[in-house]
Each structure stands twice: as C-alpha cells, then as structure tokens.
C-alpha positions in Angstrom: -2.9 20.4 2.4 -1.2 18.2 -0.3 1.1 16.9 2.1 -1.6 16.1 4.3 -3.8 14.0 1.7 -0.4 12.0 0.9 0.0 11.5 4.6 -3.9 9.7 5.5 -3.6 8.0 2.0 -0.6 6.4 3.1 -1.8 5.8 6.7 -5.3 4.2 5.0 -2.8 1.8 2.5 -1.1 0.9 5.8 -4.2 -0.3 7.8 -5.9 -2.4 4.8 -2.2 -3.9 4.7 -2.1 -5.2 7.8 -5.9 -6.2 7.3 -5.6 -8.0 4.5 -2.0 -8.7 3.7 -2.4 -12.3 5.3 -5.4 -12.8 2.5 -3.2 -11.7 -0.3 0.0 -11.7 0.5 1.7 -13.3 -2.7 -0.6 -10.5 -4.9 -0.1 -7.7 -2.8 4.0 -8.4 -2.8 3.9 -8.9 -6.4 1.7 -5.5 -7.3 4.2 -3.7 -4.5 7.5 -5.2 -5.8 5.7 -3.8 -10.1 4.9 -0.7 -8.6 8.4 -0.2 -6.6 10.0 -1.1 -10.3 7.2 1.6 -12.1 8.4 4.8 -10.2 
C-alpha cells in the first residue's frame, strides 16, 4: 500500500512537471537540483 502511495505521488509530480515545467523551469530545476543534493 506504501509502495503504491509512492508510486501515484510520483506519477502526480510527473504530470504537474510536464504542465508547468515550461512556467517555471529555472525554479523547478533549482528546487530539484537542492533537493537531489538534501537526500
């Protein structure tokens, strides 16, 4: 059930990506690249 919460939250972060990543790209790269550098 874990597993499957972790998979639609990721599938949900990929669709408001590709939404909105043209919007924000430079902020959205930035918070990704702190993040990726945080775990």
């Amino acid at each position: 059930m874990i597993f499957s919460f972790f998979y639609w939250l990721g599938r949900i972060l990929i669709w408001l990506e590709r939404n909105y990543i043209d919007a924000t790209k430079s902020f959205h790269i930035s918070l990704t690249e702190k993040w990726l550098i945080h775990f």
